[in-house]
C-alpha positions as CSV (number, residue, x, y, z in Angstrom):
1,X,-7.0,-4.8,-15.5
2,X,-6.0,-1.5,-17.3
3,X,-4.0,-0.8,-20.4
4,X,-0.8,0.4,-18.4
5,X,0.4,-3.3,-18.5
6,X,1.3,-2.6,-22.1
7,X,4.6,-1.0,-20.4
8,X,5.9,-4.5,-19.3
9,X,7.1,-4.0,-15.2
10,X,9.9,-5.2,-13.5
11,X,11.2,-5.2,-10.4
12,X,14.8,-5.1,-9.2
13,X,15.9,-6.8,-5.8
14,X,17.2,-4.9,-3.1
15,X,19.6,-7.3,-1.7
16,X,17.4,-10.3,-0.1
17,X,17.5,-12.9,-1.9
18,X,19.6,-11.0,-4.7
19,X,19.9,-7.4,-6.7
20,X,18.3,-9.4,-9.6
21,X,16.1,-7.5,-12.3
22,X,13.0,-9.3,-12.7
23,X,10.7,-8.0,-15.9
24,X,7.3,-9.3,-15.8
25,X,6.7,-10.2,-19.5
26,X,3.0,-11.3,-20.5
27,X,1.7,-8.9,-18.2
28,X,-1.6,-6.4,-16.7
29,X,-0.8,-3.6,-14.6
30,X,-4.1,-2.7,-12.0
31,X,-2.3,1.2,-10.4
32,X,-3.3,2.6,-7.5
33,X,-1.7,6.1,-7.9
34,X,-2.8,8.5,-5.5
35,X,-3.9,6.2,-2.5
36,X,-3.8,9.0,0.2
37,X,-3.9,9.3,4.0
38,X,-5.8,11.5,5.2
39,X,-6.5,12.8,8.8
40,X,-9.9,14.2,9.4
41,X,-10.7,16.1,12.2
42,X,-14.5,17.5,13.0
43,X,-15.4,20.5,15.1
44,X,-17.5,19.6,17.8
45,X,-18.8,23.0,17.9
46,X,-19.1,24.0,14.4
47,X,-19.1,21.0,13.0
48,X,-16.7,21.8,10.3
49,X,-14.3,19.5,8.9
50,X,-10.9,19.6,8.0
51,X,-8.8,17.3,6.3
52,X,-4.6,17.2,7.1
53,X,-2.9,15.2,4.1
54,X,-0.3,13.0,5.4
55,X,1.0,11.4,1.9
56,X,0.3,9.6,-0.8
57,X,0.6,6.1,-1.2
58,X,0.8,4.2,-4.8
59,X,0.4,0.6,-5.1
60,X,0.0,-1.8,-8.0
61,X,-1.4,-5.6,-8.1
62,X,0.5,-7.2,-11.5
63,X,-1.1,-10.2,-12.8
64,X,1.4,-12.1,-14.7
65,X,0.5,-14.5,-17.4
66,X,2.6,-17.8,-17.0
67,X,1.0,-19.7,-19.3
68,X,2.5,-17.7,-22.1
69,X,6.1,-18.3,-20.7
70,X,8.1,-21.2,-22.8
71,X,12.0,-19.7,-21.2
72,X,12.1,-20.0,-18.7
73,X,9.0,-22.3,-18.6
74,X,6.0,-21.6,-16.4
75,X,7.2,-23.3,-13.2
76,X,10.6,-21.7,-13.7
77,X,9.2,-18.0,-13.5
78,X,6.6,-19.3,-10.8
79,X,9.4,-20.8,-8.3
80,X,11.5,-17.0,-9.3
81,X,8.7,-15.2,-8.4
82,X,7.6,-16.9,-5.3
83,X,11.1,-16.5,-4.0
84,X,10.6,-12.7,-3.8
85,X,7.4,-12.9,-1.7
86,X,7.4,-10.6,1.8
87,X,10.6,-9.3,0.0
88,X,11.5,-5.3,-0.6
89,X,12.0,-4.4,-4.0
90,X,12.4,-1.7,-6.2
91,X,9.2,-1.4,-8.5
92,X,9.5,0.1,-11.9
93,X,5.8,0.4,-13.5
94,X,7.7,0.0,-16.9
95,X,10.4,-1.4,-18.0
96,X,11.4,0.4,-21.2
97,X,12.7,4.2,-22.1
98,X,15.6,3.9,-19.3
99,X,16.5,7.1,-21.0
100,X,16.2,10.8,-19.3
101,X,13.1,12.4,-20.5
102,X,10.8,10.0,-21.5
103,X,8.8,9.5,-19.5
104,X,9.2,5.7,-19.0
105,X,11.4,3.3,-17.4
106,X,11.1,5.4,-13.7
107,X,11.7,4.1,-10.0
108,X,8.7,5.1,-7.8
109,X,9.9,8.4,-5.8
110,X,9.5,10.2,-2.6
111,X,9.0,13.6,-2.3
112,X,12.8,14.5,-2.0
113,X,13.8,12.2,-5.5
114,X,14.8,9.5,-3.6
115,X,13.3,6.0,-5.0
116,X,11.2,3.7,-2.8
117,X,10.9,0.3,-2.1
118,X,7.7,-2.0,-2.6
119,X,7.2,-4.6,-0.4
120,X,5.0,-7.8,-2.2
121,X,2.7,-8.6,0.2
122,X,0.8,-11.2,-2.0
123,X,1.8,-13.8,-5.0
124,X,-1.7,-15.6,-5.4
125,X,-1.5,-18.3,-8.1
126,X,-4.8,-18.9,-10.4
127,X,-5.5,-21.5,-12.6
128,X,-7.5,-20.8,-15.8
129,X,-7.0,-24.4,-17.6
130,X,-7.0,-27.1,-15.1
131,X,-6.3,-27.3,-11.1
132,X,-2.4,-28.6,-12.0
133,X,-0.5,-25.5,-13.3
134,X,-0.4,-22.0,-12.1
135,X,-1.8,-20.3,-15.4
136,X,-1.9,-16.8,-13.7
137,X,0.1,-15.0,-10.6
138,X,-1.0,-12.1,-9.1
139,X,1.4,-9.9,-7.2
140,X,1.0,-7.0,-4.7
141,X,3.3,-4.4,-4.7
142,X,2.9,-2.0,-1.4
143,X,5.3,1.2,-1.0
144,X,7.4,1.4,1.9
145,X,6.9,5.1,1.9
146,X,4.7,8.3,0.5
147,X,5.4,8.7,-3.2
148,X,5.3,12.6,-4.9
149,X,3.3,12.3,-7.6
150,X,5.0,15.0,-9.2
151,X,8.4,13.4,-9.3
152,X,6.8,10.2,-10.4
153,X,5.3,11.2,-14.2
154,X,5.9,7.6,-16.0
């Protein structure tokens, strides 16, 4: 888990089921920022290698705390949640400072400004207390596209 979960995520919906915003309150935030694809291609003669940079990719696994929701209650958040699963979305690592500027509050971008959608690939329910309630969720978010790191400073 790393600190960034302070920020509190959210996602927005991209029309299937709904345009909803979702914020994932009692939240961790795991980043993978710079996930890049690479060709590598090796001189038969020479030997030397050289690498061709495709993109980078930058995914995040959320684990979401349900146990620490009382509204909407646990089950409530689980049954909103599960209904985005194999769903695009637009990912915001943070929630907060909407404003210009600051840093906080961003879409994920391409290289031309334009923002991406995550796919969740996973929701995988854990259970710290008994084998009844989901006590923990853990979400996948994937990028649909290459991201610029340089347009993307959250």
């Amino acid at each position: 888990m790393s600190i960034f979960g302070i920020g509190v995520p959210k996602f927005v919906g991209t029309g299937t089921p709904d345009l909803n915003t979702v914020i994932l309150d009692y939240s961790t935030l795991d980043p993978k920022w710079s996930d890049a694809r690479l060709i590598e291609h090796q001189s038969a003669i020479s030997g030397k290698i050289n690498y061709i940079a495709l993109g980078y990719y930058a995914s995040f696994v959320v684990t979401v705390q349900l146990h620490k929701y009382t509204s909407p209650t646990p089950s409530a958040k689980f049954t909103t949640l599960m209904s985005y699963l194999n769903q695009l979305v637009y990912f915001y690592p943070h929630k907060d400072g909407s404003s210009d500027g600051d840093g906080l509050g961003k879409p994920m971008k391409n290289s031309s400004g334009t923002q991406i959608k995550y796919f969740i690939k996973r929701i995988s329910p854990y259970y710290i207390d008994n084998l009844v309630l989901q006590d923990l969720l853990e979400i996948e978010f994937v990028p649909e596209n290459y991201i610029d790191l340089t347009k993307n400073q959250q």
